[in-house]
N, C-alpha and C positions, 0 to 999 in steps of 0.2 A: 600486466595483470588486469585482470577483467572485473570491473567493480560493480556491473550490474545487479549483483544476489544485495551487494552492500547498498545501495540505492533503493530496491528492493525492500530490504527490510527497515530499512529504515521510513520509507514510505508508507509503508502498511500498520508501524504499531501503533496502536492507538497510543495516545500520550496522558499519562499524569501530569495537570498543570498543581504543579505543589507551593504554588503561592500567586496569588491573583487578588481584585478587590471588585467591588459591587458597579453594576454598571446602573447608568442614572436614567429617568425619563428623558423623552424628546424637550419637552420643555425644562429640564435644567439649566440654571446660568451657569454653568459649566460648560465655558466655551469647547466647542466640538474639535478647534484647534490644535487644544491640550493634549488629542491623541498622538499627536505629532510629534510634541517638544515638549523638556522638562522649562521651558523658560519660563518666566514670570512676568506681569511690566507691559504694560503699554511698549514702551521703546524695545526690550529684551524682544517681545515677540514679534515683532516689526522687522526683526531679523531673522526669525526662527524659521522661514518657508527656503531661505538659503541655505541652509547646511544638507549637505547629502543624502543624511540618514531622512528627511522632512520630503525631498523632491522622491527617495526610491517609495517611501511608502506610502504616500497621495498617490501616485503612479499605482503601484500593485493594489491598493484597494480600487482605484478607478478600473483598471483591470479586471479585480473579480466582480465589481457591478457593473462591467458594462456602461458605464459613465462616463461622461470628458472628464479627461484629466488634468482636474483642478479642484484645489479645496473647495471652491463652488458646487463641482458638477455633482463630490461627494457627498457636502451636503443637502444637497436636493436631491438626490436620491433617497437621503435615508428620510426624509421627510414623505416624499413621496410614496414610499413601500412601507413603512411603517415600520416602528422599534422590533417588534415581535421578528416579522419577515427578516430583516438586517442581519439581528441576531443569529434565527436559525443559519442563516447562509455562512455566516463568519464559523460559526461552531462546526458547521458539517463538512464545510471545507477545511478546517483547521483539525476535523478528526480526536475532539479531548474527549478522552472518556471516562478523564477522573477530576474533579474540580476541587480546589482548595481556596477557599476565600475569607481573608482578611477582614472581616466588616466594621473594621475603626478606622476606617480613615472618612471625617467627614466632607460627605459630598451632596451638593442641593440636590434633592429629590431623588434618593439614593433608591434603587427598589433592593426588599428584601432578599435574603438567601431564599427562601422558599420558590421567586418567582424565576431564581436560575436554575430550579430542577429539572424544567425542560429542556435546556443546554446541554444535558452530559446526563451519563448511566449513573454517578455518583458524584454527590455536591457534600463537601465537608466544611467544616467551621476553624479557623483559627482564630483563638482571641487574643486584641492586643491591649497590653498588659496598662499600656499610661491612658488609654482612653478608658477601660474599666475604672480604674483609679479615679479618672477626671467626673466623671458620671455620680461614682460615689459622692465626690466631695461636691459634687452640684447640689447633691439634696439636703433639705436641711433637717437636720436630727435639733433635739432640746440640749438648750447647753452648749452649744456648738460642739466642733470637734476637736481631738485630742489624739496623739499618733494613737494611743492604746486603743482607741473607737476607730478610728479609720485602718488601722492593722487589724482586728477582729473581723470588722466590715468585708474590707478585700479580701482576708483569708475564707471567708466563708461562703464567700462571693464566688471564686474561683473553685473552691470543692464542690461546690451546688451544682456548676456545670462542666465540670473535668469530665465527666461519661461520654458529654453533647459534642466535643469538641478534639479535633484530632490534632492540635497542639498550643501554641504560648506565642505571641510575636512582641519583638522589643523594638520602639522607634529612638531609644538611647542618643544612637548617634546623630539623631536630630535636635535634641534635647542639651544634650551636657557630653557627649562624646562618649565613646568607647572603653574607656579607663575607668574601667568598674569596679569603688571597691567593696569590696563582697564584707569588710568588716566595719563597714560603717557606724562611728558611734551614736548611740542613740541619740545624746545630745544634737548634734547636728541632722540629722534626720527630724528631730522636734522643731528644731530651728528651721528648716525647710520649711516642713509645713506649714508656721507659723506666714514666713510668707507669702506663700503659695493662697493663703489664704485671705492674706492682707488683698491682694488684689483683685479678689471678689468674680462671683461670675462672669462668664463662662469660667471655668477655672484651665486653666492651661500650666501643666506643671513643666519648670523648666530648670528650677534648681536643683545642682547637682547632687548631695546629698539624701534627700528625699526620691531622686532617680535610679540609682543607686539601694536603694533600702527597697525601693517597691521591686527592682528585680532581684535583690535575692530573696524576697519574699516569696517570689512567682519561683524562682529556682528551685526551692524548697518544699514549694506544693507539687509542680515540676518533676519532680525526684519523687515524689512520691507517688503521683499517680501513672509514673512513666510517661510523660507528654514531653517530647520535644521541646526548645525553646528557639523560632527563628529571631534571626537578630538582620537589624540593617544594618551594612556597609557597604562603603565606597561611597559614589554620586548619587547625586540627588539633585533636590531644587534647591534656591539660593537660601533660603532656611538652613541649610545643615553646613556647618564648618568641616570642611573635607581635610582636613589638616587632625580632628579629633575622629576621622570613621577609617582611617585604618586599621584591621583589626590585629594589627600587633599591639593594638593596646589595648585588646584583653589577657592579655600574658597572665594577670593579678589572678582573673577570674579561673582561666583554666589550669592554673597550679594549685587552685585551693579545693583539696583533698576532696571537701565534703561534697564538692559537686563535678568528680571526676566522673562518673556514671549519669551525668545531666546533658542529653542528646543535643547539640545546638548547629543549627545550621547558618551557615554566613552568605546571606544572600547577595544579589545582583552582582556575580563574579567578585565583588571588594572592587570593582572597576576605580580606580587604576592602579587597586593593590593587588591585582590577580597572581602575580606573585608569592605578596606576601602570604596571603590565602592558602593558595597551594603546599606553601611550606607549613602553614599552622595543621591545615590536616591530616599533613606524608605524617607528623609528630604527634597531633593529639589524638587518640582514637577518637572521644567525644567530639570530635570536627567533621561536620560537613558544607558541601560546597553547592549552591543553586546558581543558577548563571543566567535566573530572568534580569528584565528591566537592559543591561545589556543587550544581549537580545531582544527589541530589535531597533534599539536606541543609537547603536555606534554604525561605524560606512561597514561595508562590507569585509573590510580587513582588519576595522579595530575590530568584531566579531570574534574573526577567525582568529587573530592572533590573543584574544582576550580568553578565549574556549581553551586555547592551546596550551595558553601560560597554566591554568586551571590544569592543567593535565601532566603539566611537566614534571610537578613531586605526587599530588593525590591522588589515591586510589580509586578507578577508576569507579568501585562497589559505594564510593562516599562523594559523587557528582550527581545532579540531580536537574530536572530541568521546570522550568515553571515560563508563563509567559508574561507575569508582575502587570498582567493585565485591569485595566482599569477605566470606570468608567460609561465607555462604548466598547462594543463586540469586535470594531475593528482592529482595539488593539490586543484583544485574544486570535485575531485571524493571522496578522504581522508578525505576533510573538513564536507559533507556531511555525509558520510559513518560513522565516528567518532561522533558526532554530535549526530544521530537519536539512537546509541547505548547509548553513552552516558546520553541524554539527557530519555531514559528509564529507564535506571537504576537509577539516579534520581527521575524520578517521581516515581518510582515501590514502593521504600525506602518511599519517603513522605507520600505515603499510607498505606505502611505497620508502620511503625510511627504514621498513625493518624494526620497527618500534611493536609492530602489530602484526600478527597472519589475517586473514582475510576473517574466518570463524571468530578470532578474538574482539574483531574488530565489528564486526555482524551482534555478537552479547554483549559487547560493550553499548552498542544501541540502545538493545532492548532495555539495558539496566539501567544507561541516561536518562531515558525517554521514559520509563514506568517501573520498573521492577527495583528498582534500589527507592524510589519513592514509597511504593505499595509496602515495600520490606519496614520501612523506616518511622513511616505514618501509622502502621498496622492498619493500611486500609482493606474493609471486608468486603474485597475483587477479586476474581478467581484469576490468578497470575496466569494463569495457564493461555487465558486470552489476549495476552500480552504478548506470550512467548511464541506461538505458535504460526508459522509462517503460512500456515491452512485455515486460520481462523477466518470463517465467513464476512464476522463484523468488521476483519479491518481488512478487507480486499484492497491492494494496493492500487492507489491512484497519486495521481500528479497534481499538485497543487496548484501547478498553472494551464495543469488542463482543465480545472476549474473556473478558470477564468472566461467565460462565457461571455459573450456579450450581448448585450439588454437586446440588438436589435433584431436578436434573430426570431428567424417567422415558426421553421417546423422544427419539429425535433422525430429523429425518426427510433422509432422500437425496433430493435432487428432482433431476431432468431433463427435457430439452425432447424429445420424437419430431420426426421429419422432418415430420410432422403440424400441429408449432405444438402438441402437446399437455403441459400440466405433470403430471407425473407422480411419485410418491412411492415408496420402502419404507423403514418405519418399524425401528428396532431399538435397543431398549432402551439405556441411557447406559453403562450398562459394556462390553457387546458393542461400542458403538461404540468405544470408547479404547481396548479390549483388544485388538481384531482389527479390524474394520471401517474407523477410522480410514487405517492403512497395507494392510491388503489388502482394502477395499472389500469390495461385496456381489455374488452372481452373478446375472445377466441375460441371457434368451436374446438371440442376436443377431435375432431376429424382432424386436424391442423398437424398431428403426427403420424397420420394415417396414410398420409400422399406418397406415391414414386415419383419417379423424376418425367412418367409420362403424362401423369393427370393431375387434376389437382382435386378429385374425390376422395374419400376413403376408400383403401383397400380393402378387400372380403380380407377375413381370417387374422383381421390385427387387433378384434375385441370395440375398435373405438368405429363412432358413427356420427353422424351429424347433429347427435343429441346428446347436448352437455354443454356445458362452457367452463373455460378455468379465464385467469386474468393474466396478463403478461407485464410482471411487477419489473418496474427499470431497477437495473444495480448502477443506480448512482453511481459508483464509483469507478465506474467502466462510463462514464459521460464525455464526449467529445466534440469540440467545432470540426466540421465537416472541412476539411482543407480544400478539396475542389468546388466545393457549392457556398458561396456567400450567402451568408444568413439564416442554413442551416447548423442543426447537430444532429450527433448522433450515440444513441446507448443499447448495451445489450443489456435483454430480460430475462426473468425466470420466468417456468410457468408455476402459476399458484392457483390452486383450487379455491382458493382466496385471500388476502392478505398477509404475508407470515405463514400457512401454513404451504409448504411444496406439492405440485404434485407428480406423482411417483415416476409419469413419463419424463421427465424433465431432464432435456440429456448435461445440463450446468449440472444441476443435484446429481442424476447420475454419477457424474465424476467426481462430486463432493464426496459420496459417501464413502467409494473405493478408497477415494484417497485419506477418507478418515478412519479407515480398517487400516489400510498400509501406515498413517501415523501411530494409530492406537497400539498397535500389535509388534509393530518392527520401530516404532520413533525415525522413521524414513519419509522424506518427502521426495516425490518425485518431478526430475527436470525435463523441459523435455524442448528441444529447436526445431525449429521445422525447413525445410528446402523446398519454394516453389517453384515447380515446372510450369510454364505459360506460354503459348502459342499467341503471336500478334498476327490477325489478319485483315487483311485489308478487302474490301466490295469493290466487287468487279460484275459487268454487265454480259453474259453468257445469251447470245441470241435472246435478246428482250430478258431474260432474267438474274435477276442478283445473287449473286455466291460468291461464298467470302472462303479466299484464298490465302495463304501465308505470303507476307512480304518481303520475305526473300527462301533464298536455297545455300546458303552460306553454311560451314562447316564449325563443328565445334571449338569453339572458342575463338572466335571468328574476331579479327580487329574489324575487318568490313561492315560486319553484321553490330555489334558494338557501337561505332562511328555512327552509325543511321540511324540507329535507336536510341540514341544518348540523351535528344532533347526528353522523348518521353521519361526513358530510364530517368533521367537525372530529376525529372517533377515528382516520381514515383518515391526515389529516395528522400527526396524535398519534404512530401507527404507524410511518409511515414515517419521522419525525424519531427514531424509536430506531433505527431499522434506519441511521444515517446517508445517507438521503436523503432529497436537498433537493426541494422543491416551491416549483416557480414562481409558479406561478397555476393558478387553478382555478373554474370557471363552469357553471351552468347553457347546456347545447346547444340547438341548432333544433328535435332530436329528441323525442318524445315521454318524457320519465324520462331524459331524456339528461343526461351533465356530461360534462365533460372535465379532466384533472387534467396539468399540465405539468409536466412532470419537470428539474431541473437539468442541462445539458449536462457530460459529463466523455467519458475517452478510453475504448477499446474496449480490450477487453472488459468491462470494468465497466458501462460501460453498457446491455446486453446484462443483465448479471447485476441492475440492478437493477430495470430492465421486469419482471424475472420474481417479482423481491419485491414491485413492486409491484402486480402483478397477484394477488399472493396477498392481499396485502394488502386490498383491495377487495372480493374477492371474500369474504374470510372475516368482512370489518368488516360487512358486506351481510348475510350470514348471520346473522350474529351479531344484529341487530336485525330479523330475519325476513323479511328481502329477498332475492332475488337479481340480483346485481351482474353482466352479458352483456355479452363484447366481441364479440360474432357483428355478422361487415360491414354486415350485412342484415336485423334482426331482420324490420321489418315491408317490403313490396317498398312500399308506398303513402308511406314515411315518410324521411325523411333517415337513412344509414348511419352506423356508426360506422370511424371507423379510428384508426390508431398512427402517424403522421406524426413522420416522426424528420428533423432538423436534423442536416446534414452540414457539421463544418469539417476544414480541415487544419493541424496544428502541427508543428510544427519546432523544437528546444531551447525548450520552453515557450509559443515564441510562435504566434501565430494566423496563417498565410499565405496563410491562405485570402483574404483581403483585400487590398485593392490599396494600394501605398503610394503617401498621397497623388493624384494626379491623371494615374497610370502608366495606368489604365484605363479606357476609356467606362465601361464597364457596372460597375465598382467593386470587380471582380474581378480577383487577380492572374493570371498566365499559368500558373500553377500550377494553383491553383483551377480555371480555364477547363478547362486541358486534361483535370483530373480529374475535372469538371463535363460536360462536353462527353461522356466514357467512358460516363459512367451516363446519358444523354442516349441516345446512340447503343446500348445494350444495354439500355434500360429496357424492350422486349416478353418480352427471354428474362429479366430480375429479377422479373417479374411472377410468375414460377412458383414464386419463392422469395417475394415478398413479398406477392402475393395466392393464397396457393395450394388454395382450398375453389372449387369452382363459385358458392357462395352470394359471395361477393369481387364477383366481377363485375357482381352487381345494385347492388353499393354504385360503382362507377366506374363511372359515368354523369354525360353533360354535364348542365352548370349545379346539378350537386351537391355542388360544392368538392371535388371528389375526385380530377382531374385525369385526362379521358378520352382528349385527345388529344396525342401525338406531341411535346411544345415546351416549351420553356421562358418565365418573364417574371419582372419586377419585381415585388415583391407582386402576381402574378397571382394569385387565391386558383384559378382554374380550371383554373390547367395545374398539369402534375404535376412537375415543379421550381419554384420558388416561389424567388428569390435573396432574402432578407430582411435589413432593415439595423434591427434591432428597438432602441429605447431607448438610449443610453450611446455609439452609434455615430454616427462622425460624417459626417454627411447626405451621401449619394451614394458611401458604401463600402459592402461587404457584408461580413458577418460569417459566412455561413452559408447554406448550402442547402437546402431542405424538398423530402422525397419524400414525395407524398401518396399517392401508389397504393401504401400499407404498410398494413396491416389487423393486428391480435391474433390469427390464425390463423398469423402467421407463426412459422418458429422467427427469432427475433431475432438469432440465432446465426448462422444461414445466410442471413438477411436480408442483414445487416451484410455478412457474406463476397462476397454477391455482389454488392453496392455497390461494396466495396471492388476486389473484382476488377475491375468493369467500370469503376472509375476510374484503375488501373494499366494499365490498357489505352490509356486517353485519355492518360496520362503517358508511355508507350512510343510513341506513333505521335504525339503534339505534337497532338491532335485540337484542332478549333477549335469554338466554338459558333453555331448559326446566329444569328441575330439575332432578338430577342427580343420576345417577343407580348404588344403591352400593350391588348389586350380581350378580349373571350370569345372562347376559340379556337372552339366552334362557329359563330362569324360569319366565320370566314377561311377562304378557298379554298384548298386543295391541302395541308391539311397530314392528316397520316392520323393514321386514328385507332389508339388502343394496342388491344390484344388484347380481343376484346369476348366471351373467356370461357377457362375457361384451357386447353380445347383448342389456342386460338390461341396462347397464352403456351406453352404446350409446344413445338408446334412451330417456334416460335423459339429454344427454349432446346436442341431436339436438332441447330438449327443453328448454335450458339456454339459452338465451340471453345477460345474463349478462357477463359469460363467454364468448360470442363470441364478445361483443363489448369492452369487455377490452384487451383479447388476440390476434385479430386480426381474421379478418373474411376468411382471403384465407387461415391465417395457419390452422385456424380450419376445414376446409374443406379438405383439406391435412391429418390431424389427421384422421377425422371420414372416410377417404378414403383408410388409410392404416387401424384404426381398422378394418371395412367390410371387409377386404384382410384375414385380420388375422381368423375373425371367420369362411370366406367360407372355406379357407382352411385347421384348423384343423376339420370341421366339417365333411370334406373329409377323413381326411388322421390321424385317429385315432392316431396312435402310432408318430406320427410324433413330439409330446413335448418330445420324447426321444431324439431326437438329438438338441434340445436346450442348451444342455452343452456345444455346441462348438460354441456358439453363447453366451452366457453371464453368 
């Protein structure tokens, strides 16, 4: 089973931390230690840098700053960049976009709730219930006090700010234990306080009784303004008798009537009652379950196995995830980090178990990780940005490919031209995070105006060397460079200036398609790609240099294989840092040819990593004194290369592109068909976006697997949709579609966009497929051929309409102004697709 969409989604949604606490100034006597370990004590902590959980998470912070890894190098760092700096890093990597913070736990130099509204989209308040209380009875009223004063106090106390606050926390089980009872008699409750009082400021309440009466006080206001009540149990610091925080000893509380509809959640898993836990809320509906502090407190298996137990009776709608962060940012970065690993490798297991389908298993995420929070809190976030595997804000990144380190020098900006060309500007690592970062770099808007022969603007594309937009990094597209030490690298948008896009922008272009295709159909599209690559090697021609293919080996060639393996094998090296999967990969028909298959995931991402991977290649190539050419056409006597990208459609996880069961001849859903059939029928005017060099069209020629005519078929490798039902799928359904007339000249970007348009087209008019060609379509009568060069493909694309009103009418003017470019001038300069090896 293929877990990438589940990795996937889980990497992208943003996270509800649903119980967290104040983080302190640099100068706190709160040793920086404490982020480590619950320990206490001179001697206790003396021991705390030995336990597992202490050595993995000094490591992975030292990691993401780029620091020696040691509680030293961490904290001279954070002293060095400053609290602010630290902060944002730990947040932005850690991805939370809903904050809930506890602000009664007393901590030196605590900073307020207001100064973490920079952290996160939404910062909420929980208030806890015995430091209210404690606060009260600090100040002094005439007469002292008396329960009937101090029960009016707190009750009015707590309705004052039930609006301000999105729920109740009880530190109980620190106090007097778990064994709550809800009918406490006054008498004793009087007596409480009486002591409570005897021992005079600070006041620290700890008798039971009195514990006891202020929570079902809070219960009761609780209940009535509808606020949640979290409660601690399980582990803690040596303060709490773990023997009284098992929460089967609320049984009293949760069978008394009056507070069966009072929401309570039982945090930090009940660690080591996860168990017990699990069984209190398969029974009580008013139970739920949080599994911070756990998280990222135990080794890596008590984690996993602590998540699990959580899972084994409670429903999955009543888990929740918090990072019980505290203090310092790093341990909001760890809680998170530990969290989406963990909470993967779980769900991975429940599928391969059969406990979960893959979609169940993909919503069950989203609702860990935010939507069963949002639900529960009533936090005012639009769930929808939660949900949605297209949302811009939580573009899917790796949390350890954040991991950057402090010493690198450049970091490069790379984007695609309407050309199909990758392109760089480099600038230093401080420039980047000081300014570049959030207000990008400037670029004429000529910068989409170029062909693959000049690097001017083209006549007839609207854009000129007058303008500038800025080229905003997406973060979350941020990587160390595998073959260059001590750079990085990210891909941009262009913005007309900060946050706002502009319209040429072939990222945005594929954003927006793909946000009609969600809006209109609730379909996201996938999409894999296949690269063809020619390695050739410099050779000395009577005094001059031309670069030749390194060998004449035949298709799938162990020889050719064998001889290339050191590179291959760096290539694969590479791309497995950069988180992307490789499928398979072989010796081609082509002279020096391979082909490297890339994992299927959803767009844009896929998009993004064609273009890593293309660096990738090309640099590994270099780097062993090759060079690595995706040109369609190297040699016109020899087999082409192309980018053949597999098209499916998903829907809440799941794959629809497929027919369920024996619904469809051809094994294709109605869906599928009609979004299949779209790109079918607009495939002359896609050709201008996805073969868009003159040299394209020498590679789409029959019987060259490239796909020259008009049709579709079943593993037809010769027409250019290809229905495939590859491995793992069961015989006579399709999983997936292949466009072969896609070449490495394309931008990927605008490729994808105009698939996708011309599949929302086929989804608006119900298009049907013709019927489908299972031999060489050069042996069938009447079917036409595609564009036999991309004059032709032009002129079908300035007869689309539909494509220009879903991709945008200036960028396509731009497009059909750099193709013109392209054809006057190799029409001119014959020999000139020979030096497009140094171009792509």
């Amino acid at each position: 089973m293929e877990f990438s969409e589940l990795r996937e989604a889980i990497e992208k949604v943003g996270l509800v931390d649903a119980h967290a606490h104040n983080i302190v100034a640099l100068d706190s006597s709160f040793s920086f230690i404490n982020a480590f370990t619950e320990a206490t004590g001179t001697a206790a902590l003396s021991f705390a840098p030995h336990s597992l959980s202490f050595k993995r998470n000094v490591r992975e912070i030292a990691e993401l700053y780029g620091c020696e890894n040691s509680l030293k190098g961490v904290e001279e760092y954070r002293r060095s960049s400053g609290l602010e700096s630290s902060s944002l890093k730990c947040f932005e990597a850690a991805r939370i976009s809903a904050l809930l913070i506890d602000d009664g736990l007393k901590l030196d130099e605590k900073l307020g709730i207001e100064w973490h509204r920079s952290l996160a989209p939404f910062v909420g308040r929980i208030l806890r219930i015995e430091t209210l209380a404690e606060e009260i009875l600090d100040s002094e009223i005439p007469d002292g006090w008396t329960l009937d004063k101090f029960t009016e106090a707190f009750v009015t106390k707590l309705k004052s700010v039930a609006d301000k606050i999105v729920g109740l926390k009880s530190i109980a089980a620190y106090r007097s234990g778990l064994e709550i009872n809800t009918n406490v008699a006054r008498k004793d409750a009087e007596k409480g306080l009486t002591e409570v009082l005897r021992d005079g400021n600070p006041t620290r309440i700890a008798n039971k009784s009195l514990i006891d009466y202020i929570f079902t006080m809070s219960l009761e206001v609780s209940l009535s303004f509808d606020l949640p009540m979290q409660i601690h149990t399980g582990f803690g610091d040596k303060d709490l008798d773990l023997r009284l925080s098992n929460p089967l000893h609320l049984r009293m509380l949760l069978e008394d009537e009056r507070f069966s509809k009072c929401r309570v959640v039982l945090l930090h898993a009940s660690y080591p009652f996860s168990k017990e836990a699990s069984y209190l809320a398969s029974v009580y509906p008013q139970v739920y379950l949080d599994f911070g502090l756990a998280i990222p407190k135990l080794s890596v298996q008590g984690m996993i196995s602590s998540v699990k137990e959580l899972l084994e009776l409670a429903p999955i709608k009543k888990v929740m995830f918090s990072t019980d962060g505290y203090a310092f940012p790093e341990t909001y970065y760890l809680g998170a980090k530990k969290a989406r690993e963990c909470l993967f490798s779980v769900l991975r297991d429940a599928c391969i178990d059969g406990d979960l389908t893959l979609a169940e298993a993909i919503e069950a995420a989203k609702d860990i990780f935010a939507l069963n929070a949002i639900k529960f809190y009533k936090i005012n976030v639009d769930a929808n940005a939660f949900s949605s595997k297209d949302t811009v804000s939580v573009n899917p990144v790796k949390i350890e490919s954040r991991a950057l380190e402090n010493s690198s020098s450049l970091v490069r900006v790379l984007w695609v031209d309407t050309s199909g060309q990758h392109r760089c500007r480099a600038v230093p690592l401080k420039r980047f995070n000081d300014i570049v970062r959030k207000n990008g770099v400037g670029l004429t808007h000529a910068s989409m105006a170029m062909c693959s022969a000049t690097d001017g603007p083209a006549d007839e594309t609207g854009l000129t060397g007058v303008g500038e937009i800025r080229l905003v990094p997406d973060v979350t597209t941020r990587k160390k460079i595998p073959w260059m030490e001590r750079q990085e690298m990210v891909l941009a948008d262009m913005h007309l200036r900060p946050g706002e896009p502009w319209e040429y922008c072939p990222r945005e272009a594929l954003r927006r398609v793909l946000k009609v295709l969600k809006d209109e159909f609730n379909l996201v599209m996938d999409a894999g790609f296949e690269n063809e690559f020619v390695l050739l090697k410099s050779v000395s021609w009577e005094g001059k240099e031309e670069w030749v293919p390194i060998d004449s080996t035949p298709y799938c060639s162990t020889a050719a294989f064998d001889a290339a393996s050191p590179i291959l094998d760096e290539i694969v090296g590479a791309l497995h840092s950069l988180d992307i999967t490789v499928e398979q990969l072989h010796a081609e028909a082509g002279k020096g040819q391979f082909e490297l298959a890339m994992g299927h995931t959803t767009c844009p991402l896929s998009a993004d990593n064609l273009i890593y991977t293309r660096e990738v290649i090309r640099a590994i190539a270099r780097k062993h004194g090759l060079l690595a050419t995706f040109v369609p056409k190297l040699a016109l006597d020899d087999i082409g290369s192309g980018s053949h990208v597999h098209i499916s459609l998903l829907r809440n996880g799941e794959n629809v592109f497929m027919a369920s069961g024996g619904s469809s001849k051809h094994g294709i859903s109605s869906i599928g068909e009609e979004f299949m059939a779209g790109v079918l029928h607009h495939l002359p005017s896609i050709l201008a976006f996805t073969a868009p060099i003159p040299n394209s069209y020498h590679r789409i020629q029959p019987n060259t697997w490239s796909g020259a005519y008009q049709c579709w078929g079943k593993e037809n490798r010769e027409a250019p949709l290809r229905t495939a039902c590859p491995p793992g799928i069961i015989d006579g359904l399709v999983s997936n579609f292949e466009i072969k007339s896609f070449d490495a000249c394309a931008n990927p970007y605008l490729g994808l966009a105009a698939i996708g348009a011309a599949g929302i087209d086929g989804l608006r008019k119900h298009l049907r497929l013709p019927e489908p060609i299972d031999k060489n379509p050069s042996l069938c009568a009447n079917l036409s051929r595609l564009p036999q060069s991309l004059t032709e493909s032009l002129e079908a694309l300035k007869k689309d309409s539909v494509l220009e009103d879903l991709i945008g009418e200036k960028l396509l003017v731009a497009i059909k102004g750099v193709r013109k470019a392209e054809i006057d001038y190799y029409s001119q300069n014959k020999e000139a697709y020979k030096q497009l090896i140094h171009r792509y």
